[in-house]
C-alpha positions in Angstrom: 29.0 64.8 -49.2 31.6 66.6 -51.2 33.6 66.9 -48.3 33.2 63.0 -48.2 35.1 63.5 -51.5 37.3 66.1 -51.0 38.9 63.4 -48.1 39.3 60.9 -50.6 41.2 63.2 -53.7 43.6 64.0 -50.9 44.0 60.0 -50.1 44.0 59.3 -53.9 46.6 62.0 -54.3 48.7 60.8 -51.5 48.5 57.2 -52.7 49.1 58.1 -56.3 52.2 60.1 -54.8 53.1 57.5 -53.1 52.8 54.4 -56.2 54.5 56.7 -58.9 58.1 57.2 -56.3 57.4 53.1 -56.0 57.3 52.8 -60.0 60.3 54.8 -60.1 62.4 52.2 -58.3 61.3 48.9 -59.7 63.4 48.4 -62.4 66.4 49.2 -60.5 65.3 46.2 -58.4 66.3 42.9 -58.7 64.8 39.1 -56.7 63.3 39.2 -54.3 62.9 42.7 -53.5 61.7 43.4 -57.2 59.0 41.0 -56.4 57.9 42.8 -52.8 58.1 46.0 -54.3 55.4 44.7 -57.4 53.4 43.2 -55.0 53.1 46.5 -52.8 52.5 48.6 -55.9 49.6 46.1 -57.2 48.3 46.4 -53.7 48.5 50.3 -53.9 46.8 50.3 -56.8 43.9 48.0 -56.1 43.2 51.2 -52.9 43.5 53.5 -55.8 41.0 51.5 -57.5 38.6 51.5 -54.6 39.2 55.2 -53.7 37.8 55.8 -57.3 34.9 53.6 -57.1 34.3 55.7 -53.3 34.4 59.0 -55.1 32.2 57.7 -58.1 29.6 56.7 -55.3 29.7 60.3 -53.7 29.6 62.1 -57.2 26.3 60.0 -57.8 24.7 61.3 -54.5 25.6 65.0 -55.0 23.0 67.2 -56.7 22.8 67.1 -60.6 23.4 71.1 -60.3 26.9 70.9 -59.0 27.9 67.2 -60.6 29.3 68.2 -62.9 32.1 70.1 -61.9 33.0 66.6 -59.7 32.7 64.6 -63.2 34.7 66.4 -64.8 37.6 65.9 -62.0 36.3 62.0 -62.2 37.8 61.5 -65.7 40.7 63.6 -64.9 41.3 60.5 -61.6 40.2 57.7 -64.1 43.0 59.3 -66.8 45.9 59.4 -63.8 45.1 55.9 -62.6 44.9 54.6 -66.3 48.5 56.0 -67.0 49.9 54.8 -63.2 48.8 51.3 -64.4 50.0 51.5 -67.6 53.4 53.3 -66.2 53.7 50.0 -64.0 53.2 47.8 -66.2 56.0 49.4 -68.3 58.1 49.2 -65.0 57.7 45.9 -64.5 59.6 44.9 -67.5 61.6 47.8 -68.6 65.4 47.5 -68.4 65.3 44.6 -66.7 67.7 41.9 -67.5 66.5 39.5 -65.4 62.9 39.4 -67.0 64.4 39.3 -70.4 66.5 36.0 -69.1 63.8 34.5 -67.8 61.6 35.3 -70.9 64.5 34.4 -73.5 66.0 31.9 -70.9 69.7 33.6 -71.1 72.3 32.2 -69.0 75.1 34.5 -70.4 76.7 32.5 -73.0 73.7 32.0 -74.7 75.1 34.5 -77.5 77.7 32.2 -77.7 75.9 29.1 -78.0 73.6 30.7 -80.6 76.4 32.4 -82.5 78.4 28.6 -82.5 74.5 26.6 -83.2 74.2 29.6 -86.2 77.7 28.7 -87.6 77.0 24.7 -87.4 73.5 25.1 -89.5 75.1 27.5 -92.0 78.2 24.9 -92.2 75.1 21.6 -92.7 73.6 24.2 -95.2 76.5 24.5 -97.3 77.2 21.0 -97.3 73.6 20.0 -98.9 74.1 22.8 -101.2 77.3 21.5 -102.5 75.6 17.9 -102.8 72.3 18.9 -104.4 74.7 20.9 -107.1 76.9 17.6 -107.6 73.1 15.8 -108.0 72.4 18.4 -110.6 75.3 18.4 -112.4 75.5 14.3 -112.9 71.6 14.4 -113.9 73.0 17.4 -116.8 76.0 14.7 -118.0 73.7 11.8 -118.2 71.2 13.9 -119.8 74.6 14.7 -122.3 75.3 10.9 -122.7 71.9 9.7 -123.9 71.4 12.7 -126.0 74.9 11.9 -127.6 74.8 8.0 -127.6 71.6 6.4 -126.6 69.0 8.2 -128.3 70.6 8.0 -131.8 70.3 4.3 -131.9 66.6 4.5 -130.8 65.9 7.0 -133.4 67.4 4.4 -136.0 65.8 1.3 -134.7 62.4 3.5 -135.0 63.2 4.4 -138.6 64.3 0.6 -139.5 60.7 -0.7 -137.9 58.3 1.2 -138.5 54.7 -0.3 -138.4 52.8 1.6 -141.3 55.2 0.0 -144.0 53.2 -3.0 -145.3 55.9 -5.6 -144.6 56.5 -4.7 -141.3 53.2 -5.1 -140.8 52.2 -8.4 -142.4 55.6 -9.5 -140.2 54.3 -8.9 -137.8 50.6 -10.2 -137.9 52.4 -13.9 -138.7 53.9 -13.2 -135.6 50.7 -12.9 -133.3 49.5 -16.0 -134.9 
């Protein structure tokens, strides 16, 4: 049995070998042969993946005595194959250019278009600000002119009737009848 395992460490080491040189190159890749050399690796790793799940089986049949040595170099496996998918994954998308196009959809003047979009909104910006502080500044002037003429005359025409003097009222009870 644990030469059962022994076989497949040497297979997983061979195949982990073999997927970290691959990881290596993919983001010096570009097309097509970024997406072959992906799909290899995810293959690769998916026989990693089974390897593991072989040695787990063979760990489980050797006797509890000596397991534990082989569990030990179980985690260590599961630990490798845990960074080699997370070292792909990184791969997959680090310095690439062309995944960051097709995320961001750049078609290399996109700078440009965003730099000339930017300076249109700011331009529209300024212009509302500029009418909202001509808005402001005729709603302080007529504020200025009724203050100054209009309320003075209603402040006189309330002093000349003013309902609690008796004659205003009787006026204008003769007037509702």
């Amino acid at each position: 049995m644990s030469s059962d395992f022994e076989s497949y460490e040497q297979d997983f080491a061979v195949l982990t070998a073999e997927i970290t040189g691959r990881i290596g190159k993919v983001p010096k890749l570009v097309g097509d042969d970024k997406k072959q050399m992906v799909a290899n690796i995810e293959k690769q790793l998916e026989e990693a993946r089974e390897l593991l799940e072989q040695m787990e089986l063979e760990v489980r049949e050797i006797p509890p005595q000596s397991r534990g040595m082989y569990s030990s170099r179980m985690r260590s496996y599961k630990q490798e194959m845990g960074k080699l998918e997370a070292d792909f994954k990184r791969s997959r998308i680090a310095y690439s250019d062309e995944v960051r196009n097709e995320l961001l959809g750049d078609d290399g003047n996109s700078s440009e278009n965003q730099r000339a979009h930017l300076l249109d909104n700011t331009e529209r910006l300024e212009r509302s600000s500029r009418r909202l502080e001509a808005g402001y500044q005729i709603a302080v002037e007529t504020d200025l002119l009724y203050t100054a003429l209009v309320r003075p005359y209603l402040e006189c025409c309330f002093q000349v009737w003013a309902p609690w003097y008796e004659n205003d009222i009787d006026l204008e009870g003769h007037e509702e009848n």
